[in-house]
N, C-alpha and C positions, 0 to 999 in steps of 0.2 A: 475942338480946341478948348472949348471953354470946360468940357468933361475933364478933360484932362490934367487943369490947373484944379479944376473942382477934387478930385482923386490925389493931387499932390497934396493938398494943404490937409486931407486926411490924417490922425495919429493912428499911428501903427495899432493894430488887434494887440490886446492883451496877450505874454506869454505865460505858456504854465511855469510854472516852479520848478526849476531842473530837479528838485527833493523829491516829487508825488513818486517815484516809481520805488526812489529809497526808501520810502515812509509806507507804501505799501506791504515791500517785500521785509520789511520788519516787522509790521502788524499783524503779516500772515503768519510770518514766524513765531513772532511770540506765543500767537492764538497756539500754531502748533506746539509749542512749548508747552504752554498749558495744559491741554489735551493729553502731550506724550509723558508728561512727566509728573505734574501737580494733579492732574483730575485724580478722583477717588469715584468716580461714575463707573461700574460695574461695564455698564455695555461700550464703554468706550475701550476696555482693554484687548477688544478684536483691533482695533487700530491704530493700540499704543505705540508699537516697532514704527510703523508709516511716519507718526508723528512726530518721533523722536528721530528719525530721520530727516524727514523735512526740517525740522527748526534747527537740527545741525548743520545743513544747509543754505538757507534761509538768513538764517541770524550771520552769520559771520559775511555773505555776499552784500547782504547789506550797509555794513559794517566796513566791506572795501568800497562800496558801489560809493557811499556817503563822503570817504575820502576820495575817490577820484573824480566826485563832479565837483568837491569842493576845489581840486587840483584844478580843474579846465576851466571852474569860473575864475580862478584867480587868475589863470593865465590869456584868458580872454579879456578880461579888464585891464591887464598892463598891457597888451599892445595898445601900439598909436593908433589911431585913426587909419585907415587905410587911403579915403578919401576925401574930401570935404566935404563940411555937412553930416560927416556921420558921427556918431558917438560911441562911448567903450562898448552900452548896453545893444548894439545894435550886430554886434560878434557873433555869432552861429559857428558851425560845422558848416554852412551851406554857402554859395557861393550868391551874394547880391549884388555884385557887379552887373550891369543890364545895359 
């Protein structure tokens, strides 16, 4: 019993950043941008094509990715509360109803 209450008055684990996976796949990109486009490095022009590929790729999904988690945070914040006791920040995709 006393676990129990001891486990409720716990705060939630930190969440990541809905950004990290936008900020990745931009990073990658650009690097590929770099590589396919700007390098003047001699042995990188066996993998120019690839890289010029990828960061046309890359760059632009990031680009959507960025506005649609922007879209789902926004729209996760204006609903109501679903329950008592819970807050805007506590909205997921998943279901915590228990």
């Amino acid at each position: 019993m006393n676990e129990k209450k001891s486990k409720a008055k716990l705060p939630p684990p930190p969440q990541m950043s809905p950004y990290v996976f936008t900020l990745l796949l931009l990073g990658f990109g650009l690097w590929c941008f770099w590589d396919g486009w700007l390098s003047t490095d001699p042995g990188m022009a066996e993998y120019a094509l690839f890289n010029q590929v990828l960061s046309a790729v890359l760059i632009p999904w990031a680009v959507w990715d960025f506005f649609n988690v922007k879209k789902k945070y926004k729209n996760n914040n204006n609903r109501p509360a679903d329950r008592p006791g819970s807050t805007t920040t506590d909205k997921s995709n998943f279901n915590t109803n228990k």
